[in-house]
FIKOL-729060 format. One record per residue (C-alpha): residue number from 1; x, y negated, z negated; residue in three letters. Coordinates in nm, 2 decimals, always signed. Layout:
N
 num   east  north     up residuo
 NUM      X      Y      Z     Ala
...
//
This chain:
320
 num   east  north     up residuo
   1  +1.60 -16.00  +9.92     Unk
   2  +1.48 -15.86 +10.23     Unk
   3  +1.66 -16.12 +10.46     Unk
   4  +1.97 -16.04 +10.23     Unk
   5  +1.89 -15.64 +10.33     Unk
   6  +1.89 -15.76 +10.70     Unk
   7  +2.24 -15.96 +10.70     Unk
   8  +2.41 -15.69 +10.52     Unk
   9  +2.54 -15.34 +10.68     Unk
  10  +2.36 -15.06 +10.52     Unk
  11  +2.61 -14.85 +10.32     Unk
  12  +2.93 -14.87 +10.19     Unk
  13  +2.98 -15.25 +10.15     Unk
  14  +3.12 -15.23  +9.77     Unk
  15  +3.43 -14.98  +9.89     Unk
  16  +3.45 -15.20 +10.19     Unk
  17  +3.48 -15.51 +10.02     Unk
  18  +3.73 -15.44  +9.79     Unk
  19  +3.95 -15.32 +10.09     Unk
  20  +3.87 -15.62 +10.27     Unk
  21  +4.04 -15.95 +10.20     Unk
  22  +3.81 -16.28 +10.14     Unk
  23  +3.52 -16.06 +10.03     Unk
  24  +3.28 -16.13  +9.75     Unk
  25  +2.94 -15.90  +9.62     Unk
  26  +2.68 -16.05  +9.91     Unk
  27  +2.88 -16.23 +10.20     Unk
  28  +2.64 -16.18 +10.48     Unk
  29  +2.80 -15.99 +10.82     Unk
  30  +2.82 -16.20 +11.10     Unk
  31  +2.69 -16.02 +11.42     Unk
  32  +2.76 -16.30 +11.64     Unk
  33  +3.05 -16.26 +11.82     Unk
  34  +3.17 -16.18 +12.20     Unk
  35  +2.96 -16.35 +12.53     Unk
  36  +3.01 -16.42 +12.89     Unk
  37  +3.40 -16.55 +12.89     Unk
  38  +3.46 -16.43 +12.51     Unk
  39  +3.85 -16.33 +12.47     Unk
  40  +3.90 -16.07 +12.20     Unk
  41  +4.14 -16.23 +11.90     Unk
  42  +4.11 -15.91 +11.64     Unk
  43  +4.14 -15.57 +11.71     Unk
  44  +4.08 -15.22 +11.46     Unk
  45  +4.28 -14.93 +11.59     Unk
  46  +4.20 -14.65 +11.37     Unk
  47  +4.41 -14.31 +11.45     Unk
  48  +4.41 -13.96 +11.30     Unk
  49  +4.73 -13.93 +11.19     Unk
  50  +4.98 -14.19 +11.22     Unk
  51  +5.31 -13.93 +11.13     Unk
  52  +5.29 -13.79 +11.46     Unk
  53  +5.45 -14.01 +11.72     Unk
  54  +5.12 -13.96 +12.00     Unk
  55  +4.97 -14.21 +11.78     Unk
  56  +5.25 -14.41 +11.72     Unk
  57  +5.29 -14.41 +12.13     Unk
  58  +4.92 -14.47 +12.16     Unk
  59  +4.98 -14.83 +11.91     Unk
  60  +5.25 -14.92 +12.08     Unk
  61  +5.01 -14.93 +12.39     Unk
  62  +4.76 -15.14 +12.21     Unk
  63  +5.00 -15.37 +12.07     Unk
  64  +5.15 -15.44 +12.39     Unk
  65  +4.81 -15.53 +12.57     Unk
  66  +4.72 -15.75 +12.24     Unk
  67  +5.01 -15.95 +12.28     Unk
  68  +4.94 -15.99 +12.59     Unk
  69  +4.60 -16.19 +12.53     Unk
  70  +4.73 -16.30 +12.21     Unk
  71  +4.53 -16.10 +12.01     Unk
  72  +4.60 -15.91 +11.66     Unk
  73  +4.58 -15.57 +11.58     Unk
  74  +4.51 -15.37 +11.24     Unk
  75  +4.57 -15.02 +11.27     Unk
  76  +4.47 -14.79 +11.02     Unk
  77  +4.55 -14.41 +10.95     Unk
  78  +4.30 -14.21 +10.90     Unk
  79  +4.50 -13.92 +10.75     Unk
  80  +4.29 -13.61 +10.93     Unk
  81  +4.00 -13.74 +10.67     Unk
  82  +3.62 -13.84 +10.78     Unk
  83  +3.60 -14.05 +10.45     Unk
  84  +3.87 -14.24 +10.47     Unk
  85  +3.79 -14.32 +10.85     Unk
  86  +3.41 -14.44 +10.71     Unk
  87  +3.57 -14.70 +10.45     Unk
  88  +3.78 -14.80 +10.70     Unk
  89  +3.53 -14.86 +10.93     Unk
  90  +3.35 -15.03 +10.65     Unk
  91  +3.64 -15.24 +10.56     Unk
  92  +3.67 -15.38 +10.96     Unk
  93  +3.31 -15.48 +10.90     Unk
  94  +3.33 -15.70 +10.64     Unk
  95  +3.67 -15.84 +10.80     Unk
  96  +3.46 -15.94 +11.15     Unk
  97  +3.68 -15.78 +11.38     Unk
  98  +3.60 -15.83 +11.74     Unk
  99  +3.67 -15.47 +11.86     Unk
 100  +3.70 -15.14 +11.75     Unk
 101  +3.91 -14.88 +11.90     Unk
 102  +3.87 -14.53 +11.73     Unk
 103  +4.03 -14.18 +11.77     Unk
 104  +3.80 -13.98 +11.52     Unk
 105  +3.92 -13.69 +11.28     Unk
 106  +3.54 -13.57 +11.40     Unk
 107  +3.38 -13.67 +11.68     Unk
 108  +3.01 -13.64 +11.55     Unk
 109  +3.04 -13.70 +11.23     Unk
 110  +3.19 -14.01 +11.25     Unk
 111  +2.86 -14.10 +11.47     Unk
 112  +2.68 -14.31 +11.16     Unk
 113  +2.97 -14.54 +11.09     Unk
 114  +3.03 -14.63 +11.46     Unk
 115  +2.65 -14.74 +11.46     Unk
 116  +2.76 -14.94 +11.16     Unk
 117  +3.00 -15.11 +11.31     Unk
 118  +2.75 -15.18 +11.67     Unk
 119  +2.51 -15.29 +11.47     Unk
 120  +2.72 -15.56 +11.28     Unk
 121  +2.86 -15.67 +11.60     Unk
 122  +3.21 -15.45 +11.68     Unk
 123  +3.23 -15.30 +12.01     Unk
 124  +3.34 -14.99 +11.98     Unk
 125  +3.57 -14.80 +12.21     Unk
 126  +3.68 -14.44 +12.18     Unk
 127  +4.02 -14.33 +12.24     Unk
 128  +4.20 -13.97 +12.33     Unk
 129  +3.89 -13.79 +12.15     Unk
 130  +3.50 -13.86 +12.20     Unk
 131  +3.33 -14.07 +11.91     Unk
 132  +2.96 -14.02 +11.93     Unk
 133  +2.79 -14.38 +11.92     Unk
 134  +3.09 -14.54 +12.10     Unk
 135  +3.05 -14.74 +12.44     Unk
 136  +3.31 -14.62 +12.61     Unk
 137  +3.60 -14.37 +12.62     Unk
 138  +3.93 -14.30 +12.73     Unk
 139  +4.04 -13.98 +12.69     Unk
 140  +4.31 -13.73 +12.85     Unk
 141  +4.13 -13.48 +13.11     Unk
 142  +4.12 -13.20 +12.82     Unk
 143  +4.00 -12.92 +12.97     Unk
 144  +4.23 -12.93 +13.29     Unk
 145  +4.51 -12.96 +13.04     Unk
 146  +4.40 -12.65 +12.87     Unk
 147  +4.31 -12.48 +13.20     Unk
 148  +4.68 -12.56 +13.35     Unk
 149  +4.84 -12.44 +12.96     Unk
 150  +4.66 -12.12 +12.99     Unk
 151  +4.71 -12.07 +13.41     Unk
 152  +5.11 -12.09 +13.35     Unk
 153  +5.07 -11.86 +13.03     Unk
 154  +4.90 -11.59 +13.20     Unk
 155  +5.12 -11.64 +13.48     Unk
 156  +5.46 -11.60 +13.29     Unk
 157  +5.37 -11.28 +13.11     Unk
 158  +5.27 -11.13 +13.45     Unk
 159  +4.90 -11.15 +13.39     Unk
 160  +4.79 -10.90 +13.12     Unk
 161  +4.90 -10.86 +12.80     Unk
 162  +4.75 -11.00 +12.41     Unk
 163  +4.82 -11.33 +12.30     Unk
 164  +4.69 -11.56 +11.99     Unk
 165  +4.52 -11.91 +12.03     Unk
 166  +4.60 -12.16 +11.76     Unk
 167  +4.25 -12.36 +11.75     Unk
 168  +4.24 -12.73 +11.56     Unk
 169  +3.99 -12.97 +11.39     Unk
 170  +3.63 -13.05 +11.50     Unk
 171  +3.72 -13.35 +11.76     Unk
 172  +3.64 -13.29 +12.14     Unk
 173  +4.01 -13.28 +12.28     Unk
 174  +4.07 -12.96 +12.12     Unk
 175  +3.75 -12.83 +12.19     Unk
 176  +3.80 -12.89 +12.56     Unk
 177  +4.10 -12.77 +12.58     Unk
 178  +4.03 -12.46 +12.43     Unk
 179  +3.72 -12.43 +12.71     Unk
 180  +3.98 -12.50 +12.96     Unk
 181  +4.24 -12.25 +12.82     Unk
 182  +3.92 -11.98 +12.85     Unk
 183  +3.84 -12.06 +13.19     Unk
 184  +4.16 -12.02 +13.28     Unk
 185  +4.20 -11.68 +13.15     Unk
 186  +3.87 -11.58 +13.29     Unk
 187  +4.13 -11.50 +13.62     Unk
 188  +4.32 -11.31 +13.46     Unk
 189  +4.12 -11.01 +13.34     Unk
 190  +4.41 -10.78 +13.13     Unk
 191  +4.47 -11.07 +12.94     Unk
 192  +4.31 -11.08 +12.59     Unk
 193  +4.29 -11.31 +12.30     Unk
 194  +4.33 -11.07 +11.99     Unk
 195  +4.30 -11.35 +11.75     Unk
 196  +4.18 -11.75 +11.73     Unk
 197  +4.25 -11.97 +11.41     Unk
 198  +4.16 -12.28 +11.32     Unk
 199  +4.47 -12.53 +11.23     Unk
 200  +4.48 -12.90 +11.12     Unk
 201  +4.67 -12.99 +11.48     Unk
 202  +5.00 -13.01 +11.26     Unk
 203  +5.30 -12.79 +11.26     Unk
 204  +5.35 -12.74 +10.88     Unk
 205  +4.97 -12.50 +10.88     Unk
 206  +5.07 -12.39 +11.25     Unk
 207  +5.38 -12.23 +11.15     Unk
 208  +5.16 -12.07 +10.81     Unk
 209  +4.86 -11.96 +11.02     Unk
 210  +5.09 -11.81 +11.28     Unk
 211  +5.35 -11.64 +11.08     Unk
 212  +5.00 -11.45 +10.99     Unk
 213  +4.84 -11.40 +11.30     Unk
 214  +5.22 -11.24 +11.41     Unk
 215  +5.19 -11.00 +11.13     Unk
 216  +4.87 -10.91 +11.18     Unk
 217  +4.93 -10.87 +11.57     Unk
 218  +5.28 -10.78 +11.63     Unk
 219  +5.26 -10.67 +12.02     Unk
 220  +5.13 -11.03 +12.15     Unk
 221  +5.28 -11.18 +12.47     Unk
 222  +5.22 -11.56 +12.37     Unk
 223  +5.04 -11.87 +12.24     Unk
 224  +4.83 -12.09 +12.32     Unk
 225  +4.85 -12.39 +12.06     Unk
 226  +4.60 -12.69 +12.12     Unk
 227  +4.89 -12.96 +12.09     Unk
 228  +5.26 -12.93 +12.05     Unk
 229  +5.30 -12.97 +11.72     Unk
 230  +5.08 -12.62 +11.68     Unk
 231  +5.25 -12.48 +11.96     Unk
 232  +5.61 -12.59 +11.77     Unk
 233  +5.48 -12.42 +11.44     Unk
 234  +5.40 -12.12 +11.64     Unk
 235  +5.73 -12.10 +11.79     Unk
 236  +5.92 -12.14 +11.48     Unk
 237  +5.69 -11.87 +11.30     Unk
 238  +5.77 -11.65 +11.58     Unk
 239  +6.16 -11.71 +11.53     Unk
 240  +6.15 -11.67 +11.16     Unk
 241  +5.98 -11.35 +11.21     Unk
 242  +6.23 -11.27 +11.43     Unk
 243  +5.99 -11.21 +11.72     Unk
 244  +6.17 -11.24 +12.10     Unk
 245  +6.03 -11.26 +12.46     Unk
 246  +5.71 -11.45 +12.38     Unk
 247  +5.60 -11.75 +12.61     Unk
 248  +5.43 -12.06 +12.36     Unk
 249  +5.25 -12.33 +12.50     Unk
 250  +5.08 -12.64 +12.42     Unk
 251  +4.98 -13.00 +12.48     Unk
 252  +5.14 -13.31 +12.49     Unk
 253  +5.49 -13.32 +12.64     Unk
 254  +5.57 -13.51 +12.29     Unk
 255  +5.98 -13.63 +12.21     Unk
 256  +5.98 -13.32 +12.00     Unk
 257  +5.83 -13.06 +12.28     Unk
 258  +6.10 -13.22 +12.54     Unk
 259  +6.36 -13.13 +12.28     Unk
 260  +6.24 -12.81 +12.26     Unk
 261  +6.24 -12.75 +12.63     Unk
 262  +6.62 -12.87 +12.68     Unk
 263  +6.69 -12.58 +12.43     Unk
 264  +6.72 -12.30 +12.68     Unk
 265  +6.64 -11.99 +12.48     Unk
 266  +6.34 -12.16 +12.34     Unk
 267  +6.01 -11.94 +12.33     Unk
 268  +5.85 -12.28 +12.36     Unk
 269  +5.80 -12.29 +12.74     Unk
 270  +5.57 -12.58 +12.89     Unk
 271  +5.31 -12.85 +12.77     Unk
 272  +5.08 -13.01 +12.95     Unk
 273  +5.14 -13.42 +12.93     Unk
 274  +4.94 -13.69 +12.85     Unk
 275  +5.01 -14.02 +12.80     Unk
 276  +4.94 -14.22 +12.48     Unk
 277  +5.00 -14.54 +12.53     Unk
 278  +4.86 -14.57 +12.86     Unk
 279  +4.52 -14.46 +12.69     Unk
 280  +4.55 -14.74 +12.43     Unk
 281  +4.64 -14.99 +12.67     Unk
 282  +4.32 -14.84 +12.92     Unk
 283  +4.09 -14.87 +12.59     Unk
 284  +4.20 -15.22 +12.49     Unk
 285  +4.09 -15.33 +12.86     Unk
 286  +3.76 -15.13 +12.82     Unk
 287  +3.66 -15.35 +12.53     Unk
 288  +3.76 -15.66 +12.56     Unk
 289  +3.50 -15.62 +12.91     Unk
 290  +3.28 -15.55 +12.68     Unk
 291  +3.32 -15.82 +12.45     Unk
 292  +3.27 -16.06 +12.72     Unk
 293  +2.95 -15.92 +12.77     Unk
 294  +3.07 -15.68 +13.11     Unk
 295  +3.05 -15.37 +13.19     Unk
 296  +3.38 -15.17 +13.29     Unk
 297  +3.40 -14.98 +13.63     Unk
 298  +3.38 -14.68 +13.40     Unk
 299  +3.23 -14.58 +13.06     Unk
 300  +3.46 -14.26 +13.04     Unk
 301  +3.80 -14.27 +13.16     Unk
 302  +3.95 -13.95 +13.22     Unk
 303  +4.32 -13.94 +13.26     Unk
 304  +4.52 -13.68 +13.45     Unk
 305  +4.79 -13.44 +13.36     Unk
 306  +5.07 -13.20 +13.48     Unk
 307  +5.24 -12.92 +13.37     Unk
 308  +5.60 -12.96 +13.17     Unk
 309  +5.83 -12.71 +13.22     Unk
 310  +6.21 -12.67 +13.16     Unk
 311  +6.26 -12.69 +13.54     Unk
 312  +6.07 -13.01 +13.57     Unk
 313  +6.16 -13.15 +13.26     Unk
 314  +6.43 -13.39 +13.40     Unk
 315  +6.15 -13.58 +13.60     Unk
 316  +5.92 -13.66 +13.37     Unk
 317  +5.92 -13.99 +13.19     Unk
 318  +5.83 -13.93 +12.84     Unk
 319  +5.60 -14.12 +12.63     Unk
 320  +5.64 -14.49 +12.55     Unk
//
């Protein structure tokens, strides 16, 4: 019994098996995988919601650099849910994978099943948002993309005047962004934020929480919405309300955003870009260094952005 307690992963195993495939009550966990020369051949990319096209873009990226090396990739949705992310973490275990590339729903509270997955062998590799446990990380610069947001925000309404801030879920993007969007504004002294909700980063509660927030402040200048499909809830609240001359913001430059910027009447007014797939394909490299027992030139990744606008719009590139 207690060498059966040592093979096995702690918790979870019964949900994980009967998501697994090939897995009966007590198949012991290999932890022996990976070494000097090791190529990766199975790869878990686990996102937090697959409906919106960053994370389509972002396994696109992955699947591109796994064909390249010939390797397979599972990718799972994790549905804006810490419990479904665990049993699917879970799951991975019991199917061996080689790597693990995450983009948590919460960043520390997904801490216990990433050490779950180390300990049985995964390497673990964080991806657009911090995972506490992993190894390494790839992530957009977050706080310069909420600091450049916030700098053209302030500087469209003339620099004074209310506006809203459409917060999101628990995961370190958002949170740096937001500290970036409040540095920002620290420059700008007759600007105030008159009200700050939480969202689920999708446009279906942005549009619900702002179509409040509008009520409940009807003299704000604009919005500050963590990604674009906030930003695009706020903006459509704002036009249902019949609200005019407000300047929204966000994060992403997303397909949608880009069509909302060609629209020239649009409220919506810049985003801040990252790029997706270029983080997937960055994270892939990250861990299959470290599944040949290296260590990349970096542990965290930081990767750089630029303002969108409607006057710059025809040079940028879009997502992939």
């Amino acid at each position: 019994m207690k060498l059966r307690q040592r093979t096995l992963v702690a918790s979870g195993l019964v949900l994980a098996c009967a998501l697994a495939t090939a897995c009966s009550e007590g198949d012991p966990v290999s932890t022996e995988r990976g070494g000097p020369g090791a190529q990766v051949k199975t790869i878990g990319l686990m996102v937090q919601d697959l409906s919106n096209p960053f994370f389509q873009s972002m396994a696109n990226g992955v699947k591109a650099g796994a064909e390249k090396i010939g390797a397979t990739v599972n990718v799972q949705d994790g549905r804006q849910d810490l419990g479904a992310q665990n049993e699917q973490i879970d799951a991975f275990i019991q199917q061996q994978i080689d790597v693990l590339l995450i983009n948590a729903v919460d960043s520390d509270g997904i801490g216990p099943a990433v050490d779950r997955a180390k300990e049985a062998g995964i390497k673990v590799v964080a991806v657009d948002v911090a995972a506490q446990g992993a190894e390494a990380q790839v992530t957009l610069d977050n706080t310069e993309a909420g600091r450049l947001a916030c700098t053209y925000l302030a500087d469209q309404i003339g620099g004074a005047g209310d506006i809203l801030l459409i917060n999101g879920t628990p995961i370190s993007s958002v949170q740096d962004r937001v500290t970036g969007c409040k540095q920002a504004l620290q420059g700008y002294p007759q600007i105030k934020i008159v009200a700050e909700q939480n969202g689920d980063n999708g446009r279906a509660e942005a549009l619900t929480i702002a179509t409040d927030m509008f009520t409940a402040h009807p003299g704000v200048k604009g919005v500050f919405g963590i990604n674009d499909p906030t930003a695009l809830g706020a903006t459509l609240a704002a036009q249902q309300a019949g609200i005019g001359g407000l300047v929204i913001v966000g994060v992403d430059a997303s397909p949608e955003a880009v069509a909302e910027l060609q629209k020239p009447d649009s409220m919506f007014k810049a985003t801040a870009a990252q790029d997706p797939n270029t983080q997937g394909a960055i994270a892939l490299e990250m861990a299959q260094k470290l599944f040949a027992g290296e260590q990349p030139d970096q542990t965290k990744v930081l990767v750089p952005t630029e303002m969108i606008t409607r006057e710059s719009l025809a040079q940028y590139k879009g997502w992939q």
